[in-house]
MARNU-670755 format. One record per atom (N, C-alpha, C): residue in three letters; x, y, z; residue number from 1; atom name. Coordinates in nm, 3 decimals, padded with zeros to 5 digits, always signed. Layout:
REM MARNU-670755
> ALA, X, Y, Z, NUM, CA
...
END
This chain:
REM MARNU-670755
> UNK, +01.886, -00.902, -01.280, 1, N
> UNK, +01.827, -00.816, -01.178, 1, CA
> UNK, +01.755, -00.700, -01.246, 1, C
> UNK, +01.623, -00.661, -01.176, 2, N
> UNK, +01.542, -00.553, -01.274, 2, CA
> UNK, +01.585, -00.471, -01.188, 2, C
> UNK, +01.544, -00.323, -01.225, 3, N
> UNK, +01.524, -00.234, -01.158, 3, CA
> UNK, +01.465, -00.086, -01.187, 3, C
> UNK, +01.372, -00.090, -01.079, 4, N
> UNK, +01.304, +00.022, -01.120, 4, CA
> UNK, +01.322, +00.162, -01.059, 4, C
> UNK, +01.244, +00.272, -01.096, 5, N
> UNK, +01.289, +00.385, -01.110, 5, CA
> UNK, +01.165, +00.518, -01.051, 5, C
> UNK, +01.167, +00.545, -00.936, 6, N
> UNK, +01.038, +00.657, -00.901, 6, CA
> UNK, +01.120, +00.786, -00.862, 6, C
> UNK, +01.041, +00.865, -00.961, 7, N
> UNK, +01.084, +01.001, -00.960, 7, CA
> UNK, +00.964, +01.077, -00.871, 7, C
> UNK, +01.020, +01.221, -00.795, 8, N
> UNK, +00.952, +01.261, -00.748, 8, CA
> UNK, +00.994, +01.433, -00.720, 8, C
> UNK, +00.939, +01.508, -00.776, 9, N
> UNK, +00.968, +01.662, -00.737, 9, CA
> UNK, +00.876, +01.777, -00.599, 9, C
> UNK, +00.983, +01.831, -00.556, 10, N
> UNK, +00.911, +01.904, -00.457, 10, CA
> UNK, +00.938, +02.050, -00.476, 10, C
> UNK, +00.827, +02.131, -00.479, 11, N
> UNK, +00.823, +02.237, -00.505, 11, CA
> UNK, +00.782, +02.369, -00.372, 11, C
> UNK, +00.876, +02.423, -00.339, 12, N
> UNK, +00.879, +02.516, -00.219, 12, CA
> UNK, +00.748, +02.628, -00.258, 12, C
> UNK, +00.648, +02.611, -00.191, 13, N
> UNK, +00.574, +02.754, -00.179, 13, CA
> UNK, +00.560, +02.853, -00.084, 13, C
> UNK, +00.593, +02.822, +00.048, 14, N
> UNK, +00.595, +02.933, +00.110, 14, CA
> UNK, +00.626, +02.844, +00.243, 14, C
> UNK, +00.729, +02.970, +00.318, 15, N
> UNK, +00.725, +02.902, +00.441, 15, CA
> UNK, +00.836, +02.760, +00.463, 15, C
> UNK, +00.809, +02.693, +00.531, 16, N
> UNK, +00.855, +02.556, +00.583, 16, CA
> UNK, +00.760, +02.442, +00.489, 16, C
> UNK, +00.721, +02.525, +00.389, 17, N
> UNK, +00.571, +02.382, +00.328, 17, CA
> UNK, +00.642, +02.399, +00.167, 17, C
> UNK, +00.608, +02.355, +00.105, 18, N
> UNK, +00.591, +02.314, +00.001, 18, CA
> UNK, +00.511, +02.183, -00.090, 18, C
> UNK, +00.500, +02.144, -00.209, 19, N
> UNK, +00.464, +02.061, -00.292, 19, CA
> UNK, +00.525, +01.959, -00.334, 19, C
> UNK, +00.472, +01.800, -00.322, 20, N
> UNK, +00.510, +01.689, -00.367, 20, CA
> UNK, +00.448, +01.676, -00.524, 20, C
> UNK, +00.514, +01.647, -00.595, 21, N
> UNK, +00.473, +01.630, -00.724, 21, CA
> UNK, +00.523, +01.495, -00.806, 21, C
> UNK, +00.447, +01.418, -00.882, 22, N
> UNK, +00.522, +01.309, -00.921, 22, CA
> UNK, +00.459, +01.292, -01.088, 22, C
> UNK, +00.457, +01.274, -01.179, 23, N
> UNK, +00.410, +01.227, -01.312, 23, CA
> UNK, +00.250, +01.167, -01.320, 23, C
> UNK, +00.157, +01.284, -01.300, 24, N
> UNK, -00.028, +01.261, -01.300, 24, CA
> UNK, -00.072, +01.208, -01.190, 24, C
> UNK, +00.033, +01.225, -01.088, 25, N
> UNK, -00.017, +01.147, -00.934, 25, CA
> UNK, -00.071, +01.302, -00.862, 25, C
> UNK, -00.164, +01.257, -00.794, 26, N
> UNK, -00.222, +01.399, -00.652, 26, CA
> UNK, -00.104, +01.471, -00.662, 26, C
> UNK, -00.113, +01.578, -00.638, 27, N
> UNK, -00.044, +01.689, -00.554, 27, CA
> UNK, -00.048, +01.676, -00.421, 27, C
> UNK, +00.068, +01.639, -00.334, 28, N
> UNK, +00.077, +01.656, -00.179, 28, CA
> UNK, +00.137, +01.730, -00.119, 28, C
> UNK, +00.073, +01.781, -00.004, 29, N
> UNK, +00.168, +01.933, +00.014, 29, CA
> UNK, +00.253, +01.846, +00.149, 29, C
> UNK, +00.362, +01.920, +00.122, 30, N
> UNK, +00.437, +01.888, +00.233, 30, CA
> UNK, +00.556, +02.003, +00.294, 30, C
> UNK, +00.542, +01.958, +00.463, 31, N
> UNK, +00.629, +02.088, +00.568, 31, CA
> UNK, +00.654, +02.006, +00.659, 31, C
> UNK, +00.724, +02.122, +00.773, 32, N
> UNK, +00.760, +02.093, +00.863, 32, CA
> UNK, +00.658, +02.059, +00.945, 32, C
> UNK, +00.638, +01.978, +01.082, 33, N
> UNK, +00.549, +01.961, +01.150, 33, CA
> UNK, +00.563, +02.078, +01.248, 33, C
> UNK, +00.492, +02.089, +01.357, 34, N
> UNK, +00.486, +02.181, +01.454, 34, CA
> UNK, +00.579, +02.175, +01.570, 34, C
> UNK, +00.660, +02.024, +01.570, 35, N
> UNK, +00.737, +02.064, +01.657, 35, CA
> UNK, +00.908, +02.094, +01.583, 35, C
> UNK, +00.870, +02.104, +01.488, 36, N
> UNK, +00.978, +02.179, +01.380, 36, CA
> UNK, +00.968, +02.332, +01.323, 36, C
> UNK, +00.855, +02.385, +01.422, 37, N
> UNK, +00.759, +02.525, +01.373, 37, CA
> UNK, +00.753, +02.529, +01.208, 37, C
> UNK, +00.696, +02.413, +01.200, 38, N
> UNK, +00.549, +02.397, +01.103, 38, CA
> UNK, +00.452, +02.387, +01.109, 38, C
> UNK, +00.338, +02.302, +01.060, 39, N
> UNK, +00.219, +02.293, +01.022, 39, CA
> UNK, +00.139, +02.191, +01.067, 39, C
> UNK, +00.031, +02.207, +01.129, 40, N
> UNK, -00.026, +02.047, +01.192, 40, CA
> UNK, -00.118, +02.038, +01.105, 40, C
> UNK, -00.137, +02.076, +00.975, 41, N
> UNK, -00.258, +02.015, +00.851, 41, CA
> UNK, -00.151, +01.990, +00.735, 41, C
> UNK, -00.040, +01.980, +00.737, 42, N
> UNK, +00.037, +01.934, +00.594, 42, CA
> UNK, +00.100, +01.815, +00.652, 42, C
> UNK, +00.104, +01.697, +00.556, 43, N
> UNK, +00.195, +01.567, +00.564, 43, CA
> UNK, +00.344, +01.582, +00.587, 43, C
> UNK, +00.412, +01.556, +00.717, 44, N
> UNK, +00.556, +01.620, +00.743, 44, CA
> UNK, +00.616, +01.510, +00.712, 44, C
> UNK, +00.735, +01.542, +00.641, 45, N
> UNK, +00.886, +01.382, +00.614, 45, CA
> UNK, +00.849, +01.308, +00.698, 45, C
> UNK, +00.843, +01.336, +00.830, 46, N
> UNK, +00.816, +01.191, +00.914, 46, CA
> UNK, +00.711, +01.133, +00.923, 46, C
> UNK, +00.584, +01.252, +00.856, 47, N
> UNK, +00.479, +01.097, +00.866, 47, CA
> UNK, +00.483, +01.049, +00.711, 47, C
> UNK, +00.528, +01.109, +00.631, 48, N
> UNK, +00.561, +01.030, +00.526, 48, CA
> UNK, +00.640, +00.954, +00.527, 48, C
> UNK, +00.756, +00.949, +00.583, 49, N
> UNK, +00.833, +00.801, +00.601, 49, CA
> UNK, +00.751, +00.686, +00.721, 49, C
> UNK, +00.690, +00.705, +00.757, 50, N
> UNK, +00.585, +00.631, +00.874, 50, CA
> UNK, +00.456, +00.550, +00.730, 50, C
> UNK, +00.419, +00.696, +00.710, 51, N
> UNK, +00.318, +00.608, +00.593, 51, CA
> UNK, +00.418, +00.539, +00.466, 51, C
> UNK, +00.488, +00.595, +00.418, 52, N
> UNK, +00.540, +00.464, +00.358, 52, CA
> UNK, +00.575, +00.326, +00.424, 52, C
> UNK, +00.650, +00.316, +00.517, 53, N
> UNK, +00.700, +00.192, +00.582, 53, CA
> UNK, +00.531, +00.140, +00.586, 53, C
> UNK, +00.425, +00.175, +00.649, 54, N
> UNK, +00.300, +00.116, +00.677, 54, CA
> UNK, +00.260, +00.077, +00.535, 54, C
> UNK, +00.254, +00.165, +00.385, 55, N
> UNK, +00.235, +00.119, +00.292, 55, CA
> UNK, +00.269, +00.040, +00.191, 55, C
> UNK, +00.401, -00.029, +00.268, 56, N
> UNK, +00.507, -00.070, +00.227, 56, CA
> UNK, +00.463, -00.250, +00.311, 56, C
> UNK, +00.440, -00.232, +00.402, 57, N
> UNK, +00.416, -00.333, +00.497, 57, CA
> UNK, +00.268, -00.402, +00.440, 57, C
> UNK, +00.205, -00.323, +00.448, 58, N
> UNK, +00.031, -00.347, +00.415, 58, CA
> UNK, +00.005, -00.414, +00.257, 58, C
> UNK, +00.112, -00.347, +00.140, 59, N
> UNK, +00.138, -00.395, +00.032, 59, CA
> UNK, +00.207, -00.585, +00.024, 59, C
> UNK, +00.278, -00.546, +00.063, 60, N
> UNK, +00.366, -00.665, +00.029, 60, CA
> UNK, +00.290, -00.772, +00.173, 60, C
> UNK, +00.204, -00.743, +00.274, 61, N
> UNK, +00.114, -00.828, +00.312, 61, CA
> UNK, -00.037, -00.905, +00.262, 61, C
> UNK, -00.045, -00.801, +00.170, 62, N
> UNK, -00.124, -00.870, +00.086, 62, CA
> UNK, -00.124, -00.933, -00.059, 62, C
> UNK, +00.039, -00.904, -00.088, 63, N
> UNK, +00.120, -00.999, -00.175, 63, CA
> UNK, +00.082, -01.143, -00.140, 63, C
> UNK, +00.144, -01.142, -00.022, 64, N
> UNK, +00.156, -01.283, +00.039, 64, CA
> UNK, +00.067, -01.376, +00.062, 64, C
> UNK, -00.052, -01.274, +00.094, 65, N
> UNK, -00.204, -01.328, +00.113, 65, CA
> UNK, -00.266, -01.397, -00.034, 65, C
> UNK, -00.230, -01.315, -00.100, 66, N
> UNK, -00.254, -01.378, -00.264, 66, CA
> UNK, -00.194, -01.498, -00.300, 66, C
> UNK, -00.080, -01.468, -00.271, 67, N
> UNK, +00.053, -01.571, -00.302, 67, CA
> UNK, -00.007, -01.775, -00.231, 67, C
> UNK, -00.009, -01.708, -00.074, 68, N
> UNK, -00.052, -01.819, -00.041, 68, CA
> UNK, -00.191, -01.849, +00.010, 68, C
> UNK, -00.334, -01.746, -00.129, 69, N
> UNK, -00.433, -01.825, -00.124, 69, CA
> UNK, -00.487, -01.801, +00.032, 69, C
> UNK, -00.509, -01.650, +00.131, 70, N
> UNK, -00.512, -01.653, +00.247, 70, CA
> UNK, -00.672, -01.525, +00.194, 70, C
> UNK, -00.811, -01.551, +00.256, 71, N
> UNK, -00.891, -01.458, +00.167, 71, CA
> UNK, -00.883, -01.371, +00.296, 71, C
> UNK, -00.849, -01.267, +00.263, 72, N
> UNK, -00.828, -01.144, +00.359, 72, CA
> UNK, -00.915, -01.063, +00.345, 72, C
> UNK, -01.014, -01.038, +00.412, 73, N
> UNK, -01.133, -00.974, +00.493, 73, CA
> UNK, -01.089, -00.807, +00.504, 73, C
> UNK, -01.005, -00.796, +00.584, 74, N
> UNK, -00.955, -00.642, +00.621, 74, CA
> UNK, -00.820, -00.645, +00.645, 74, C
> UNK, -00.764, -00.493, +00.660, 75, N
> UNK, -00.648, -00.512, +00.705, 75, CA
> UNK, -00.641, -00.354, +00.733, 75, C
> UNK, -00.572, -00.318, +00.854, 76, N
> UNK, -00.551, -00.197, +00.855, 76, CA
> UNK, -00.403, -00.186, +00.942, 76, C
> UNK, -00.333, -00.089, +00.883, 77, N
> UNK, -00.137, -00.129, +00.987, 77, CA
> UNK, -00.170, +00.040, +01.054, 77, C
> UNK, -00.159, +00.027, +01.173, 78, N
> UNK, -00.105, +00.139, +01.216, 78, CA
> UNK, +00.047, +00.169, +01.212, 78, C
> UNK, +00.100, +00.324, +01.268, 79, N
> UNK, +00.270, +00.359, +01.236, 79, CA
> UNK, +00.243, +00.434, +01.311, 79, C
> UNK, +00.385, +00.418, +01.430, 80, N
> UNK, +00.432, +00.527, +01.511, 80, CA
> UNK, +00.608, +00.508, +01.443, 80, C
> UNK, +00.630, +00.638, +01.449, 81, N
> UNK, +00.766, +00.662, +01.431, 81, CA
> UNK, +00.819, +00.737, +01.505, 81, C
> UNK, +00.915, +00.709, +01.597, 82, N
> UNK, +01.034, +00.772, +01.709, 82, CA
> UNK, +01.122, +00.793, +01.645, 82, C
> UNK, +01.147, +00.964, +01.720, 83, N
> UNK, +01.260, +01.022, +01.666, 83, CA
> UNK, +01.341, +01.054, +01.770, 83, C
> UNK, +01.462, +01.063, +01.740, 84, N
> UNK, +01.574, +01.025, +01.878, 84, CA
> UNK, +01.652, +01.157, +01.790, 84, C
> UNK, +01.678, +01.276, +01.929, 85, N
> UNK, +01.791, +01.361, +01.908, 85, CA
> UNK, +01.943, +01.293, +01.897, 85, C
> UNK, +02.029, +01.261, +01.854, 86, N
> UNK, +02.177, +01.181, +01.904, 86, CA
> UNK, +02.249, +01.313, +01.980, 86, C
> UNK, +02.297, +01.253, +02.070, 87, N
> UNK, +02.420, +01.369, +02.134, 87, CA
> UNK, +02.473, +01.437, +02.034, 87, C
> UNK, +02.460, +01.600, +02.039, 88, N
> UNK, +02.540, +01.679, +01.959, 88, CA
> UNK, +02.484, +01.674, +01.840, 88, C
> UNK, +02.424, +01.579, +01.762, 89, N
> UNK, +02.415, +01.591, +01.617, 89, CA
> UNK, +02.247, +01.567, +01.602, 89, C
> UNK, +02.200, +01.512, +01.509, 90, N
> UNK, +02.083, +01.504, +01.459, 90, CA
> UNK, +02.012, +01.458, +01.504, 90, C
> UNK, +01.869, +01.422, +01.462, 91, N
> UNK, +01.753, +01.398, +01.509, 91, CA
> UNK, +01.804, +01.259, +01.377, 91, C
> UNK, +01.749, +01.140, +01.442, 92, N
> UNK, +01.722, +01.000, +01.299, 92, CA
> UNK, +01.603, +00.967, +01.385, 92, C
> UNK, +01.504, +00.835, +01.247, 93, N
> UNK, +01.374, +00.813, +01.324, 93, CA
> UNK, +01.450, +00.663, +01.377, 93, C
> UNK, +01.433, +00.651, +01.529, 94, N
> UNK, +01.519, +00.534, +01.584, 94, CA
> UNK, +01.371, +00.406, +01.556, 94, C
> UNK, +01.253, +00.434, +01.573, 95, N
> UNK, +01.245, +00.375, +01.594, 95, CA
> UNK, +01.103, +00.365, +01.518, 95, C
> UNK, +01.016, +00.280, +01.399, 96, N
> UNK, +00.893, +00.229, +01.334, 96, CA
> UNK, +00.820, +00.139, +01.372, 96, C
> UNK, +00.705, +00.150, +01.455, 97, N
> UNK, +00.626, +00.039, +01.507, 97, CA
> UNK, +00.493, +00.016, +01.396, 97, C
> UNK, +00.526, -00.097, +01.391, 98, N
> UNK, +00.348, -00.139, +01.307, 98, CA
> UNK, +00.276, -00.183, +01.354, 98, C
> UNK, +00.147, -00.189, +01.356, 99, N
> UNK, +00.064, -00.271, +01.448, 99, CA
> UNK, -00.025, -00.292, +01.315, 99, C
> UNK, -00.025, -00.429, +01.298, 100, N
> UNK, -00.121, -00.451, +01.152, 100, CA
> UNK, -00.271, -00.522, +01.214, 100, C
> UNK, -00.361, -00.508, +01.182, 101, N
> UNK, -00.507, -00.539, +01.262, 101, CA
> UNK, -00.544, -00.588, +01.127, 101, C
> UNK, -00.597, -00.719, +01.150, 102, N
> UNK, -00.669, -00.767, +01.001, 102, CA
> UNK, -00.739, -00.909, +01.052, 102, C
> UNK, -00.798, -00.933, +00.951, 103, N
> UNK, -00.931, -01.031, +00.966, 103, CA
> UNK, -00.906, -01.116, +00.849, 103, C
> UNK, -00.962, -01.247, +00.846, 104, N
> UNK, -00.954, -01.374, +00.700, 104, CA
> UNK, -01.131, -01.390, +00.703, 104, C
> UNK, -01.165, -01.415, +00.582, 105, N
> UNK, -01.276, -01.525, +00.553, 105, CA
> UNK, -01.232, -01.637, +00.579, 105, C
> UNK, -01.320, -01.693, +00.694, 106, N
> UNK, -01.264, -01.837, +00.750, 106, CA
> UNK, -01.201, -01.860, +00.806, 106, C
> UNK, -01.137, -01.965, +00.826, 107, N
> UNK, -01.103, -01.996, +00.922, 107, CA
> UNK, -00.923, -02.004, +00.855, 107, C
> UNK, -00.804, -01.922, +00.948, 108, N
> UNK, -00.700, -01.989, +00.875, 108, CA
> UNK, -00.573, -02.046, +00.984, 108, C
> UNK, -00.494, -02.120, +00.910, 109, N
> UNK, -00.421, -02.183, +01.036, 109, CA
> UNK, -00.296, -02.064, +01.100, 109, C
> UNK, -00.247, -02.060, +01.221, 110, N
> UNK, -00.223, -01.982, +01.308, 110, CA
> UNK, -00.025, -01.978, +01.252, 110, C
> UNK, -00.006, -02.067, +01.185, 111, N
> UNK, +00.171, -02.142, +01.111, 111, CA
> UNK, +00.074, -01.978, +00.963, 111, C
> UNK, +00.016, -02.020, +00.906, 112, N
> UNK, +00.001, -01.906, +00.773, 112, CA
> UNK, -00.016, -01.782, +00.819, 112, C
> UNK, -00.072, -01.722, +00.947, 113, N
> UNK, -00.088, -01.619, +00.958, 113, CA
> UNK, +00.055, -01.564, +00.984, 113, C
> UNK, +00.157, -01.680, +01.096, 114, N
> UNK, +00.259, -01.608, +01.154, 114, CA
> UNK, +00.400, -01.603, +01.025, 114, C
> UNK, +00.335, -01.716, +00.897, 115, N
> UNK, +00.413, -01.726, +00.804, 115, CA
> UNK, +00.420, -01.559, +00.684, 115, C
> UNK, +00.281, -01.538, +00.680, 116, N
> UNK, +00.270, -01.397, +00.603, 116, CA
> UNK, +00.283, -01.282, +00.709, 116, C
> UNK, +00.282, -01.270, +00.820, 117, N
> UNK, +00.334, -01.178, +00.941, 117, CA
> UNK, +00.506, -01.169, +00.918, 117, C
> UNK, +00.570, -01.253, +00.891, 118, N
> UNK, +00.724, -01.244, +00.884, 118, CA
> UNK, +00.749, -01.269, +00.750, 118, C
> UNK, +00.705, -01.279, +00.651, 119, N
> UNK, +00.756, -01.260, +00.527, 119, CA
> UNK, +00.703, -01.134, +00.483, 119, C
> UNK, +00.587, -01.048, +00.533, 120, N
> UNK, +00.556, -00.917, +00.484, 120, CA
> UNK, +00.706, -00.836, +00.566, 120, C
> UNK, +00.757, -00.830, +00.679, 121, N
> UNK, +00.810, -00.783, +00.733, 121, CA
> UNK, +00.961, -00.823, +00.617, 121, C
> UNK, +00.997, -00.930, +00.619, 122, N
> UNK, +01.116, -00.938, +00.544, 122, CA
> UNK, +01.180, -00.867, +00.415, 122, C
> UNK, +01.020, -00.867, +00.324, 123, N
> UNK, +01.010, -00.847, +00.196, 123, CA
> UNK, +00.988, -00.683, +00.219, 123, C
> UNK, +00.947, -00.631, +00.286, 124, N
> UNK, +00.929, -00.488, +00.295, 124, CA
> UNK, +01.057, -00.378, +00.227, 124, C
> UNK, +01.012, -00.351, +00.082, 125, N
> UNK, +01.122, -00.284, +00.062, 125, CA
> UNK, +01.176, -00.150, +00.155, 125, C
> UNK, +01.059, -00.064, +00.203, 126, N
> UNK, +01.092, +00.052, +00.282, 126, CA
> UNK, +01.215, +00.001, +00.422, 126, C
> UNK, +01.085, -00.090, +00.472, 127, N
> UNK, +01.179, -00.138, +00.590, 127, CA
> UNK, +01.310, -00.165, +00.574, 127, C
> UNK, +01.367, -00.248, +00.463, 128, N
> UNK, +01.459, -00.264, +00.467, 128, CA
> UNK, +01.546, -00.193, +00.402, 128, C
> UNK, +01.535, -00.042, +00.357, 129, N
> UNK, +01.628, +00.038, +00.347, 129, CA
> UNK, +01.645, +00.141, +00.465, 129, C
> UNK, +01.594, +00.121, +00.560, 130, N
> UNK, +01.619, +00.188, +00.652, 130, CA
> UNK, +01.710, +00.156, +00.772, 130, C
> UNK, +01.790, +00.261, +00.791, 131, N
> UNK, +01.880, +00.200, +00.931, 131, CA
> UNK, +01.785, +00.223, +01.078, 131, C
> UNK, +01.646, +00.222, +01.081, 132, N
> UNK, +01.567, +00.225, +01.164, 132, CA
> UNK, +01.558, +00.110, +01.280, 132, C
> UNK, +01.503, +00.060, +01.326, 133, N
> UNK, +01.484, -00.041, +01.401, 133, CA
> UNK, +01.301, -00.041, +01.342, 133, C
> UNK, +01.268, -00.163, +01.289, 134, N
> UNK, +01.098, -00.127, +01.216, 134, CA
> UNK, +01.093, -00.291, +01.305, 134, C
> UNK, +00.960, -00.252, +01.415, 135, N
> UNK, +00.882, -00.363, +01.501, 135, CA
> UNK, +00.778, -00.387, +01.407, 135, C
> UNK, +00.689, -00.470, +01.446, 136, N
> UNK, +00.559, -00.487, +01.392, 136, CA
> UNK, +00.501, -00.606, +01.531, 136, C
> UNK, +00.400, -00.532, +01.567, 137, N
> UNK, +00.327, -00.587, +01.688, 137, CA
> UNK, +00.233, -00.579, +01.652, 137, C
> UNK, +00.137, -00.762, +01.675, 138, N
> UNK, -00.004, -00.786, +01.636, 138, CA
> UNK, -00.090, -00.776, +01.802, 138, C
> UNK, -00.200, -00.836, +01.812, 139, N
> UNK, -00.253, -00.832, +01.947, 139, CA
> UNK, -00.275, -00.720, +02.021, 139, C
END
């Protein structure tokens, strides 16, 4: 079994915001959102866990597309992520919807599309560390 290793530092500058930092990658700033009285121009934990699961999904869908020889035209996943107060205690995100929109060169059979539709979903490492409920709705 391999296993790999992503490091990542965040650096507080002011406020509810601070800095994502990782080894020669962008600088991303990150806060609270606004209904956390933060910021509606900085990337908040929850849409970063939204864009990962989507980048996570979108990746390992075009694994598959490679894998099984599928020439993929476009692809774009949307992400909504629901967040559920629990009685008394915390806010968790209950709930990750994907909606993946994509196109083939040509013509492909309707068994490969629904075959790389549920193996991107399976293989999804994000998804599947999450105790979320993660949908993915095409159409």
């Amino acid at each position: 079994m391999s296993e790999h290793v992503y490091q990542v530092r965040l650096d507080w500058t002011e406020g509810k915001r601070g800095t994502a930092v990782s080894d020669g990658r962008i600088t991303l700033p990150v806060g609270s959102p606004p209904q956390f009285d933060g910021y509606p121009d900085t990337w908040s934990p929850e849409h970063l866990l939204a864009t990962a699961t989507a980048g996570c999904y979108m990746t390992t869908f075009v694994f598959f597309c490679n894998l099984l020889k599928v020439p993929l035209k476009s692809l774009h996943v949307g992400a909504e992520l629901e967040l559920e107060k629990l009685e008394g205690g915390p806010f968790w995100a209950k709930t990750i919807t994907l909606k993946p929109v994509f196109s083939f060169d040509g013509d492909v059979p309707q068994e490969k599309i629904d075959s790389i539709l549920q193996k991107s979903k399976k293989y999804c490492i994000v998804s599947n560390s999450l105790k979320s409920d993660v949908r993915v709705v095409t159409g």
